[in-house]
N, CA, C and O atoms as CSV, one atom per row, in Angstrom:
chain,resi,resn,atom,element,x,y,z
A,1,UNK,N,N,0.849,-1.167,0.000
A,1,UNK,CA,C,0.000,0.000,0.000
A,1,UNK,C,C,0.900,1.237,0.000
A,1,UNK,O,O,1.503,1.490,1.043
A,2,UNK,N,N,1.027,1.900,-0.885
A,2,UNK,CA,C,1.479,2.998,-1.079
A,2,UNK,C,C,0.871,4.350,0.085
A,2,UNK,O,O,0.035,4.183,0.973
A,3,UNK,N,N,1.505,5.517,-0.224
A,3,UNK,CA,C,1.487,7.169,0.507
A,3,UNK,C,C,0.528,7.968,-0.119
A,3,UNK,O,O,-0.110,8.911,0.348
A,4,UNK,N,N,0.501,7.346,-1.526
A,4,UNK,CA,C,-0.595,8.439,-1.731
A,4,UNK,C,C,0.140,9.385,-2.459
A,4,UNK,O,O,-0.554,10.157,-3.121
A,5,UNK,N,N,1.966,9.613,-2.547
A,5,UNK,CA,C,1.784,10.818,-3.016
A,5,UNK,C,C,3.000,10.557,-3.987
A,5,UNK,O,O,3.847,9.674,-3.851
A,6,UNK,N,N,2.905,11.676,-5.186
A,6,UNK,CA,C,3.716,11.415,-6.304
A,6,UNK,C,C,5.179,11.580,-6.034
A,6,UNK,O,O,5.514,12.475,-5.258
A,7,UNK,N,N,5.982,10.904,-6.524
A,7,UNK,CA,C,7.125,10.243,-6.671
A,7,UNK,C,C,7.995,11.336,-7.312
A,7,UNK,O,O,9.000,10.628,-7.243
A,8,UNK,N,N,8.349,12.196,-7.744
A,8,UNK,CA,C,9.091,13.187,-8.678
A,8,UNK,C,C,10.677,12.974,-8.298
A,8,UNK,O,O,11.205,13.258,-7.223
A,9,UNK,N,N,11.363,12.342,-9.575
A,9,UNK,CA,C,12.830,12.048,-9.540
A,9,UNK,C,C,13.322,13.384,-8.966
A,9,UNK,O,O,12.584,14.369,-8.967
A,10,UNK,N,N,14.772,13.420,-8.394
A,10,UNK,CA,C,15.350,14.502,-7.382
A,10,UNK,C,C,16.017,15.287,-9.028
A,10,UNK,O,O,16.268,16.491,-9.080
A,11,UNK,N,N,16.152,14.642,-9.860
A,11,UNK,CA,C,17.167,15.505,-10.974
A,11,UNK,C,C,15.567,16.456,-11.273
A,11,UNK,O,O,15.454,17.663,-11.064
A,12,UNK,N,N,14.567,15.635,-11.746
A,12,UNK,CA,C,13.502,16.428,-12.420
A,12,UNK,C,C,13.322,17.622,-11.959
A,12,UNK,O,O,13.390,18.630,-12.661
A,13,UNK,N,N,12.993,17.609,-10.335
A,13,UNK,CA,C,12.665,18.259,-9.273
A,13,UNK,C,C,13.270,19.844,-9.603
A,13,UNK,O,O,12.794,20.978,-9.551
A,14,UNK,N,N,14.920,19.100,-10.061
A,14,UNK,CA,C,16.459,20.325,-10.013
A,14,UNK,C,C,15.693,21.323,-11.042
A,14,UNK,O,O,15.230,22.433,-10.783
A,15,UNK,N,N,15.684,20.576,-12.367
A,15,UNK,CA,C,15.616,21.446,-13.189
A,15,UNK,C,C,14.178,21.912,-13.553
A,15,UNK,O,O,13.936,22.825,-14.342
A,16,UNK,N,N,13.185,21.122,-12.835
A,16,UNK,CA,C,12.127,22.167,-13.227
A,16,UNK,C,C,12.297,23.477,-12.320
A,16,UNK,O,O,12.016,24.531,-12.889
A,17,UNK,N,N,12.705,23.553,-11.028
A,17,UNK,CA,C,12.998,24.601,-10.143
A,17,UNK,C,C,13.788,25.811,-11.266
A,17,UNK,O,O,13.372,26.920,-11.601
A,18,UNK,N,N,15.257,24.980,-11.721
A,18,UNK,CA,C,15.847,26.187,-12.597
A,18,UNK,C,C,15.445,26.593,-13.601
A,18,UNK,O,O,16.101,27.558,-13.994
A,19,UNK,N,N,14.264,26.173,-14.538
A,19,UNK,CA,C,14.025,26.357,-15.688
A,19,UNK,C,C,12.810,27.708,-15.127
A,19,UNK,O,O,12.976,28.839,-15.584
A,20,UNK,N,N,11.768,27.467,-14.244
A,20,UNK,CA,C,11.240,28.260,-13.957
A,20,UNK,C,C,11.814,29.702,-13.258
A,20,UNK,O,O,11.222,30.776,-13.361
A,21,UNK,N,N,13.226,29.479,-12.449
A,21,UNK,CA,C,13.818,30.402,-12.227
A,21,UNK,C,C,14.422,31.088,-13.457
A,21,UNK,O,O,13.874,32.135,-13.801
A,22,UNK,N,N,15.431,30.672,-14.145
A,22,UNK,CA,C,15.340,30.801,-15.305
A,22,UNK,C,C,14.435,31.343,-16.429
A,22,UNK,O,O,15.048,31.749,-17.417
A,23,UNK,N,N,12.844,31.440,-16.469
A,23,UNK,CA,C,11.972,32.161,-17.658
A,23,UNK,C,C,11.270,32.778,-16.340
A,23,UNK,O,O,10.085,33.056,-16.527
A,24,UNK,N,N,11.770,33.052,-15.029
A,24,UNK,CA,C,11.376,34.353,-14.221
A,24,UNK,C,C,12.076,35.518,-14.741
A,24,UNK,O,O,11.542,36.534,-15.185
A,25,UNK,N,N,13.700,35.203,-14.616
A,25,UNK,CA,C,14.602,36.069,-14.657
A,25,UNK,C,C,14.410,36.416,-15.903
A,25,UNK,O,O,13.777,37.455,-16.090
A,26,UNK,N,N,14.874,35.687,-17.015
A,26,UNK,CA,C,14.419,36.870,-18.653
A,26,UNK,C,C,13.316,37.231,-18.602
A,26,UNK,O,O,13.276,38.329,-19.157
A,27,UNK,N,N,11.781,36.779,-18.039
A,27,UNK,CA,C,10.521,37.235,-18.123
A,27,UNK,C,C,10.864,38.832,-17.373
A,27,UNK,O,O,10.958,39.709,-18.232
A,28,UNK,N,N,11.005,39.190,-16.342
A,28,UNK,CA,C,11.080,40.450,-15.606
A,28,UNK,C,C,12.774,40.981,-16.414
A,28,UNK,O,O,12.736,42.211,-16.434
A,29,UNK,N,N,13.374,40.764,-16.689
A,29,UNK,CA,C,14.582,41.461,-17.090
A,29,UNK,C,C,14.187,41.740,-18.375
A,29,UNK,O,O,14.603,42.855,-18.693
A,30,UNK,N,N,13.647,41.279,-19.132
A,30,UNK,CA,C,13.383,41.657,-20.926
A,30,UNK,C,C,12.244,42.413,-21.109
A,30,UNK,O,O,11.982,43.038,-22.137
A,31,UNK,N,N,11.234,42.329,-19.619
A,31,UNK,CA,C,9.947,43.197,-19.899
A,31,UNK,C,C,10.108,44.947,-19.618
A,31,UNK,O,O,9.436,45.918,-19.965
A,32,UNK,N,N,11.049,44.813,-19.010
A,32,UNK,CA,C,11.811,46.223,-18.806
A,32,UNK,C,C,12.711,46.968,-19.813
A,32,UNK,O,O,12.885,46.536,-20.952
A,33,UNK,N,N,13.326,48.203,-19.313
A,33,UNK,CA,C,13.882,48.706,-20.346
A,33,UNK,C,C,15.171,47.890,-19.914
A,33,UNK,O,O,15.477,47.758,-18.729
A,34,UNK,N,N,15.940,47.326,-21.010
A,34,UNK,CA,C,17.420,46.891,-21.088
A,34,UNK,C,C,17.986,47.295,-22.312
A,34,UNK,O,O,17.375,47.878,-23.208
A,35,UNK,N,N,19.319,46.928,-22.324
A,35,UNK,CA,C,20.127,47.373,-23.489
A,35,UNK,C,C,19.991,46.485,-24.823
A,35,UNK,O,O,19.779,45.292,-25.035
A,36,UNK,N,N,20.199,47.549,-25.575
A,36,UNK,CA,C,20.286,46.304,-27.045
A,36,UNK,C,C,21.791,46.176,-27.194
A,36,UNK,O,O,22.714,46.409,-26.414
A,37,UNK,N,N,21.732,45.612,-28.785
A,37,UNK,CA,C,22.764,44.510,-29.092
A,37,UNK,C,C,23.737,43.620,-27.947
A,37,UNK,O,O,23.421,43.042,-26.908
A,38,UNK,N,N,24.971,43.783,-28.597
A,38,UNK,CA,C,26.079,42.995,-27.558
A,38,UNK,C,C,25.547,43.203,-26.100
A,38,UNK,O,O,25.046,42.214,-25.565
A,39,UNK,N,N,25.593,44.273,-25.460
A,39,UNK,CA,C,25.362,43.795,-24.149
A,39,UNK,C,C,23.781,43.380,-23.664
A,39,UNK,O,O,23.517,42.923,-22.552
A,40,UNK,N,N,22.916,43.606,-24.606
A,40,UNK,CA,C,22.086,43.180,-24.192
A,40,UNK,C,C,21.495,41.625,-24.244
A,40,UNK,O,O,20.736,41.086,-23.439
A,41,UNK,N,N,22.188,40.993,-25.647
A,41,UNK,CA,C,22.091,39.461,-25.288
A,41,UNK,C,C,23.491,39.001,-24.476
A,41,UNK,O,O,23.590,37.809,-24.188
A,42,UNK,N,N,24.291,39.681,-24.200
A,42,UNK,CA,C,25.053,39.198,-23.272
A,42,UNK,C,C,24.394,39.158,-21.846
A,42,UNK,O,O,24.220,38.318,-20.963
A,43,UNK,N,N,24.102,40.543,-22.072
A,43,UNK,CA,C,22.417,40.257,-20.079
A,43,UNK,C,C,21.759,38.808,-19.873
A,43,UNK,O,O,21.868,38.024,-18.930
A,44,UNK,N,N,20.868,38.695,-21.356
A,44,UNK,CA,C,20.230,37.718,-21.684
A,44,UNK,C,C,20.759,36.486,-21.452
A,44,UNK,O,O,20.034,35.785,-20.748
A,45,UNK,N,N,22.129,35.814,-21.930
A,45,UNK,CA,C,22.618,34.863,-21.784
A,45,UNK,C,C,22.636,34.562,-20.157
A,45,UNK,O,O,22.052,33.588,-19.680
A,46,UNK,N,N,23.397,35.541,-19.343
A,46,UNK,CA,C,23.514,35.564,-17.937
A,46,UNK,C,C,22.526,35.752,-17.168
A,46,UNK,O,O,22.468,35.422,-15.984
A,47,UNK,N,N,21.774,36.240,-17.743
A,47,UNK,CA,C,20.074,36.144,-16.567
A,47,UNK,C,C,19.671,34.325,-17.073
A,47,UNK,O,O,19.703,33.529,-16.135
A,48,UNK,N,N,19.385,33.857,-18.213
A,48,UNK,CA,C,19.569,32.244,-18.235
A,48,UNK,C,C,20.183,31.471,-17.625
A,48,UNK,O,O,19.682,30.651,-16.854
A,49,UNK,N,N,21.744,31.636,-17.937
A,49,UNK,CA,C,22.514,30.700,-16.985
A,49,UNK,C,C,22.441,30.843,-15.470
A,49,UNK,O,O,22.439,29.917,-14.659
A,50,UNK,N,N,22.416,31.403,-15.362
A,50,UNK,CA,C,22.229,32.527,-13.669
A,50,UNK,C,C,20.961,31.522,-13.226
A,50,UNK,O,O,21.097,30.729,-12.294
A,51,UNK,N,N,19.606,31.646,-14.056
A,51,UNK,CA,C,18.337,30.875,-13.429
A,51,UNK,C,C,18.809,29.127,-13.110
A,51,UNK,O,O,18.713,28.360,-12.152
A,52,UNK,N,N,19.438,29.049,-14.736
A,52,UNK,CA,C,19.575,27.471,-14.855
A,52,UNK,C,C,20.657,27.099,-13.903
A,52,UNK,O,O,20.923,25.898,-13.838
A,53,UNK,N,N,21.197,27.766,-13.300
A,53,UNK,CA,C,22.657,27.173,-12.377
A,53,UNK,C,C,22.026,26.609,-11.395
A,53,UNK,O,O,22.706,25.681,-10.957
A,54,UNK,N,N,20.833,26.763,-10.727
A,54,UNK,CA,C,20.257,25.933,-9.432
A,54,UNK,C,C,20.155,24.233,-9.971
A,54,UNK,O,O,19.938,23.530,-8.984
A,55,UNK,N,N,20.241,23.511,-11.095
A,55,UNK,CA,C,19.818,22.649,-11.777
A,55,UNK,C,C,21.102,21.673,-10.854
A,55,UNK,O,O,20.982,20.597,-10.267
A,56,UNK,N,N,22.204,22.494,-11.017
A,56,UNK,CA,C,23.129,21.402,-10.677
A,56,UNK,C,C,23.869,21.537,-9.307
A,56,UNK,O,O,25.059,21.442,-9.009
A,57,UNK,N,N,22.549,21.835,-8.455
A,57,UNK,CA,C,23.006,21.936,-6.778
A,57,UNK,C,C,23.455,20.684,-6.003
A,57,UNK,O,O,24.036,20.844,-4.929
A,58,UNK,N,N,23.196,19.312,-6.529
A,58,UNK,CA,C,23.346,18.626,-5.981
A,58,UNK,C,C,24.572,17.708,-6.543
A,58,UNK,O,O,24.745,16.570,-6.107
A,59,UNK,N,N,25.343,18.237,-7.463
A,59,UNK,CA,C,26.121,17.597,-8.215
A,59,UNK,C,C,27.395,18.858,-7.748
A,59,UNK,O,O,28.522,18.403,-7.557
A,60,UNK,N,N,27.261,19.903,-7.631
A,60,UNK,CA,C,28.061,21.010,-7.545
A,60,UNK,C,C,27.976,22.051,-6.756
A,60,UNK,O,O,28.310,23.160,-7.173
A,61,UNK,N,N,27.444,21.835,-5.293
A,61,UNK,CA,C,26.534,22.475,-4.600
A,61,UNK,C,C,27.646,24.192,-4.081
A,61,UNK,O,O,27.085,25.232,-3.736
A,62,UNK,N,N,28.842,24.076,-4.147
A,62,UNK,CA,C,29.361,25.268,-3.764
A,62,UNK,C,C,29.773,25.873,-4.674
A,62,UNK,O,O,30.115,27.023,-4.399
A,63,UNK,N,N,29.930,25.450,-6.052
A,63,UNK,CA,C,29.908,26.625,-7.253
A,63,UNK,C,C,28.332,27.162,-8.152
A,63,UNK,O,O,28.279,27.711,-9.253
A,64,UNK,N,N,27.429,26.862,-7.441
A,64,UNK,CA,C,25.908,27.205,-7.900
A,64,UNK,C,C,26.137,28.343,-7.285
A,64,UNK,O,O,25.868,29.145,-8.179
A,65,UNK,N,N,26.492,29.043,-6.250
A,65,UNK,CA,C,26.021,30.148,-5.719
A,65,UNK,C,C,27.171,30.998,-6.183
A,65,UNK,O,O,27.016,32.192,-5.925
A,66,UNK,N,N,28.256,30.691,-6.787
A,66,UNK,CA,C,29.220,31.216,-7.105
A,66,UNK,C,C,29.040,31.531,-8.512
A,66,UNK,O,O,29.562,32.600,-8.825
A,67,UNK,N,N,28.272,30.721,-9.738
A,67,UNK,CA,C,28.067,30.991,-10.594
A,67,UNK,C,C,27.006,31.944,-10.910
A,67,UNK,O,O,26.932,32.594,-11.952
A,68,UNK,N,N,25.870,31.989,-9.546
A,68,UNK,CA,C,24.747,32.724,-9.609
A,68,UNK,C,C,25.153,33.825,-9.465
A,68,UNK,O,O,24.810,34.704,-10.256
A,69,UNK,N,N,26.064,34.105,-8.333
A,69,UNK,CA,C,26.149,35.874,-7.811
A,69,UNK,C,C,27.491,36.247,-9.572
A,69,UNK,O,O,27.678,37.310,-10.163
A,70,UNK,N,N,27.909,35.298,-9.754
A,70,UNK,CA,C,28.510,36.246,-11.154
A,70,UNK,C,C,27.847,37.075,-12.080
A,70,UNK,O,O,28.048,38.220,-12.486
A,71,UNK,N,N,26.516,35.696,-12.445
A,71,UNK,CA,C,25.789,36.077,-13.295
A,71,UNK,C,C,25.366,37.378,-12.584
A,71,UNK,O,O,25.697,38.421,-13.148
A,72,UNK,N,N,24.777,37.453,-11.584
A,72,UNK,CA,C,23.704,38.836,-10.910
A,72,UNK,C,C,24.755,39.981,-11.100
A,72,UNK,O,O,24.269,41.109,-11.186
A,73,UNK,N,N,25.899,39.891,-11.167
A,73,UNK,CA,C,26.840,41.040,-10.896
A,73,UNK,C,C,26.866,41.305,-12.736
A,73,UNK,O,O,26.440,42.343,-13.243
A,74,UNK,N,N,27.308,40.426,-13.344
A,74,UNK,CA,C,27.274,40.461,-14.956
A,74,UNK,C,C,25.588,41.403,-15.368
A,74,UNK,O,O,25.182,42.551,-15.546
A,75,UNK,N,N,25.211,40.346,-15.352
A,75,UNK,CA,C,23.861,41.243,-15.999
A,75,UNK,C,C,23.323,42.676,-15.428
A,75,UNK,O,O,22.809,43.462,-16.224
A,76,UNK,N,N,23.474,43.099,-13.686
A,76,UNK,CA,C,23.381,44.265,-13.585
A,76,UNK,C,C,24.374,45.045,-14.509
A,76,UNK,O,O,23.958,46.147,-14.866
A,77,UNK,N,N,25.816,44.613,-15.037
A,77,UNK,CA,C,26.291,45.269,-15.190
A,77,UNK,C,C,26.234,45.961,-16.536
A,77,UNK,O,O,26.521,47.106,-16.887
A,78,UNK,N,N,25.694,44.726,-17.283
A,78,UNK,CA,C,24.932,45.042,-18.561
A,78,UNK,C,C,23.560,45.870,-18.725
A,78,UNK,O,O,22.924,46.041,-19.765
A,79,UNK,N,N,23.270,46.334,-17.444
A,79,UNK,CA,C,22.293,47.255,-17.745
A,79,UNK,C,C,20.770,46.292,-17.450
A,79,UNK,O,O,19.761,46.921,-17.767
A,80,UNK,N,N,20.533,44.973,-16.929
A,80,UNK,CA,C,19.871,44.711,-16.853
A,80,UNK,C,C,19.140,45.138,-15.255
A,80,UNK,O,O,20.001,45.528,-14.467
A,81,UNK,N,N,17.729,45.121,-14.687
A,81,UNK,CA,C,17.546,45.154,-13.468
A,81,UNK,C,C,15.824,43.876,-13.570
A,81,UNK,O,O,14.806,43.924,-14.260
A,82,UNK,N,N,16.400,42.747,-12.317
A,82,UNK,CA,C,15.205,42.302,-12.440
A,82,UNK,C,C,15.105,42.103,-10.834
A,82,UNK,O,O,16.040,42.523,-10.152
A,83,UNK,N,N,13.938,41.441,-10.176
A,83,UNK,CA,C,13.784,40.859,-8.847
A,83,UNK,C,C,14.500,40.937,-8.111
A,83,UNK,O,O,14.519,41.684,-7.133
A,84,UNK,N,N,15.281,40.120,-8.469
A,84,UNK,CA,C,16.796,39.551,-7.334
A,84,UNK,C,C,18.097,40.209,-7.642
A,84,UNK,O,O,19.157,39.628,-7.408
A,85,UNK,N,N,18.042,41.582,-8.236
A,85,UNK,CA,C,19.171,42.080,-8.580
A,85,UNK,C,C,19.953,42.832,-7.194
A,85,UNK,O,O,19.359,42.987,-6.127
A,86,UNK,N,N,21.199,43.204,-7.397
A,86,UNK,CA,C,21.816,43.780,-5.971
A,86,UNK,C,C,21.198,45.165,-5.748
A,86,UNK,O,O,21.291,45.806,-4.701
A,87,UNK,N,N,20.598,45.525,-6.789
A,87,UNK,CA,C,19.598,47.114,-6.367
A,87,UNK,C,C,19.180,46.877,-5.551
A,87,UNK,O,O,19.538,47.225,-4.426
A,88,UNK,N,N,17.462,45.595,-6.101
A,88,UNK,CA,C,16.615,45.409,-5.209
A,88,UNK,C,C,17.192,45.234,-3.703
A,88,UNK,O,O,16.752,45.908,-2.771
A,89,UNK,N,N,17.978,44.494,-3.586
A,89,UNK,CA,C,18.173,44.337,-2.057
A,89,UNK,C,C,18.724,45.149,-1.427
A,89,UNK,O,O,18.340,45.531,-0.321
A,90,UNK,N,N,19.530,45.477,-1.906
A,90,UNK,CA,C,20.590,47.461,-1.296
A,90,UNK,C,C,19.218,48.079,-1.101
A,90,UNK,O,O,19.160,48.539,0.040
A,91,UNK,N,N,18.451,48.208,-1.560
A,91,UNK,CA,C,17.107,49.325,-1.361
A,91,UNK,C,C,16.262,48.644,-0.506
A,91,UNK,O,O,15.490,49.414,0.066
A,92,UNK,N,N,16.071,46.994,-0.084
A,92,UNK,CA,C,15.283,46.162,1.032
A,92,UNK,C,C,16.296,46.696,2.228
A,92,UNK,O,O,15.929,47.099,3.332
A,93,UNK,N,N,17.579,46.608,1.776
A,93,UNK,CA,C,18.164,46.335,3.004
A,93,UNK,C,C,18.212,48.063,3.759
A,93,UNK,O,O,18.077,48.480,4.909
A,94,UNK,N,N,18.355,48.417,3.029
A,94,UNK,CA,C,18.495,50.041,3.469
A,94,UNK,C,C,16.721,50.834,4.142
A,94,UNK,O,O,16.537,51.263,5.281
A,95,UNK,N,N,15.956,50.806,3.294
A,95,UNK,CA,C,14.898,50.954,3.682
A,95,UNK,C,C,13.776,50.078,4.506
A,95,UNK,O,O,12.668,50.445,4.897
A,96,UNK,N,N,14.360,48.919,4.631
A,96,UNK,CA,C,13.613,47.792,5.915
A,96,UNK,C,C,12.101,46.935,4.986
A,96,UNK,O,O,11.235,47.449,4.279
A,97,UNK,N,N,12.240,46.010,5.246
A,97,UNK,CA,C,11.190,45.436,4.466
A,97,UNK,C,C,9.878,45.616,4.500
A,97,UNK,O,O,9.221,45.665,5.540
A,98,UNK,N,N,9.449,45.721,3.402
A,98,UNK,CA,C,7.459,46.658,3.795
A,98,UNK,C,C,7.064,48.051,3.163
A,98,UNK,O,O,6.062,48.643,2.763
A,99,UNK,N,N,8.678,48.269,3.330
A,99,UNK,CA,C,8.409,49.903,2.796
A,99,UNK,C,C,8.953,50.031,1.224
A,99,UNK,O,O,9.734,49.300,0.615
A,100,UNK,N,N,8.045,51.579,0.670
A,100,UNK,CA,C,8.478,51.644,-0.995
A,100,UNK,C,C,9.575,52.970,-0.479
A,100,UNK,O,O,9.517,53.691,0.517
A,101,UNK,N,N,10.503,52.928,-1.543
A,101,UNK,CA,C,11.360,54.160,-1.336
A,101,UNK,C,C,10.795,55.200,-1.959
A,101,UNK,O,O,11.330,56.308,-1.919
């Protein structure tokens, strides 16, 4: 007699997490104003890899966060701003959570 509850392989689990992180980050970074050409699919590339790097936490668990904060530092630097960028939080952290600046 089984639990009752669905079974979802631990790899599946990985990458549906990063894929959705992943078409968060270009969804809010591309709906905004960003840069064109070169640096702007260079943003693009790094807001992707940046989402998709959670995929391989369990295979590589101390360079995921190392590859993530690159990407976040890369793509702000390209002019991108989405969610989880170091703005947003410099402005959480400074102004206290709850409040708009």
């Amino acid at each position: 007699m089984g639990t009752g509850r669905l079974r979802v392989p631990a790899g599946a689990m990985n990458w549906g997490i990063a894929v959705s992180v992943a078409v968060l980050l270009l969804g809010t970074g591309l709906s905004g104003q960003h840069p064109g050409g070169e640096r702007g699919l260079f943003g693009a590339v790094l807001l992707a890899v940046g989402g998709l790097a959670p995929a391989a936490r369990r295979r590589a668990a101390l360079a995921v966060p190392a590859v993530t904060g690159v990407c976040a530092v890369g793509y702000e630097a390209a002019g991108f701003e989405v969610l989880a960028s170091p703005t947003w939080m410099r402005c959480t952290a400074r102004c206290g959570p709850g409040t708009v600046p």
